[in-house]
N, C-alpha and C positions, 0 to 999 in steps of 0.2 A: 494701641499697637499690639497688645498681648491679645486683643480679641482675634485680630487678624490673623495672627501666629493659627489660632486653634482652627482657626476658617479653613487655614489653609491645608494645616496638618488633617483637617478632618476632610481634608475633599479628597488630599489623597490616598487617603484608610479605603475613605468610595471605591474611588478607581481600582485600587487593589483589591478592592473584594471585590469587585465585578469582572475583574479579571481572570481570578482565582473562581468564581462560580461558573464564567464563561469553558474555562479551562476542563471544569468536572462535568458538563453538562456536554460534553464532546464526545466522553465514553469511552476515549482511551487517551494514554498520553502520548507523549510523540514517539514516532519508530523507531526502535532501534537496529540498526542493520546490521550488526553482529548474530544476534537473533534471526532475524530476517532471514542471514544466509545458513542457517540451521535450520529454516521452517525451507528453505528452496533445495535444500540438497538432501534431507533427512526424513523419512517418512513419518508421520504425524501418529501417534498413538491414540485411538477411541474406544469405548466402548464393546462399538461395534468392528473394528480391526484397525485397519492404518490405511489410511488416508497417504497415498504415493506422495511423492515429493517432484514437488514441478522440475526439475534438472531428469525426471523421467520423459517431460515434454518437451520441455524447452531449452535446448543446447545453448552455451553460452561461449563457445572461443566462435570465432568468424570463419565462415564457412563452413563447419560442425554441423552433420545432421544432428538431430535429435537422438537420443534411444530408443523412442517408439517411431521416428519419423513423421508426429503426431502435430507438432507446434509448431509456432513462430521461433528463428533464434533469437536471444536476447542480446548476441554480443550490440553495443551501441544503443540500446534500450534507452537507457536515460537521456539520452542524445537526440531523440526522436519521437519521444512520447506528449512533450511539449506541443507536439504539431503536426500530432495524428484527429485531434479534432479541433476546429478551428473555435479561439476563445475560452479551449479548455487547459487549466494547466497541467501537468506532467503528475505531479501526485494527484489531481482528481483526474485523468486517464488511467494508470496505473490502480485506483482504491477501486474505481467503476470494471474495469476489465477482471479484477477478481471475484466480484458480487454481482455483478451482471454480464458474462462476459460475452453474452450475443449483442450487447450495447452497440459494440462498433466492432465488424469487424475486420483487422486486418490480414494485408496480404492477399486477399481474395479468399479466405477460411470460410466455411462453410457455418452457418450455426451449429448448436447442440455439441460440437467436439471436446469443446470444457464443462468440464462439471459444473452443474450450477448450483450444489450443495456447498461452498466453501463460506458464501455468507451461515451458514447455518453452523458451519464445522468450526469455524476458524471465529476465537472470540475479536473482539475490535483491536484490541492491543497486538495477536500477531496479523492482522490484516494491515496496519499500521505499519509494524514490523517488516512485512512482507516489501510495501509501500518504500521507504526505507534503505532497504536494502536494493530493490529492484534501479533506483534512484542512482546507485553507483557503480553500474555497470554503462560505464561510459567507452569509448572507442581507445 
């Protein structure tokens, strides 16, 4: 009986460290969207200057142009993002449209309009972040 005990205890030490490896081996942890709407509204500090803050693109009350007149708006984003490509879910549309974002384009957008230096700019924790936050902007 007591062998059993450690069988079991030790299968579930497994699990949990494979969980916990799977967890680190991801590159960032989960979003945070307090953050997120700091990295959308607040321009980014680098180096090299600052990196504009998406709410320069993308207006978010409904019917809101943009400020540059540039983007999509986001009011209802998370409400929609699930089913802008079929089979992909809403946070992998949202991570892809930041890192790639001629991937898919909507609205009938043009390529080239987003920058495609944000996978480069932006480490994985606030893409995540980003990710996150974009997530609750629902209608």
């Amino acid at each position: 009986m007591r062998q059993k005990r450690l069988l079991v205890a030790g299968g579930w030490w497994l699990v949990a460290g494979a969980i916990m490896l799977l967890a680190a081996c991801s590159g960032a942890a989960a979003g945070d969207a307090a953050r997120g709407a700091q990295l959308f509204t607040q321009p980014v500090k680098f180096e090299r200057g600052d990196l504009q803050p998406c709410l320069q693109c993308h207006a978010l009350n409904e019917n809101e142009p943009s400020q540059s007149g540039i983007g999509t708006n986001f009011y209802g984003l998370a409400d929609r993002a699930g089913s802008m490509v079929p089979g992909q879910s809403a946070e992998v549309y949202l991570r892809t449209s930041i890192v790639d974002p001629d991937a898919f384009l909507a609205g009938g957008f043009q390529d080239g309009l987003m920058s495609r230096d944000y996978k480069k700019l932006l480490t994985p924790q606030q893409i995540e972040d980003l990710v996150a936050y974009m997530l609750t902007l629902k209608k």
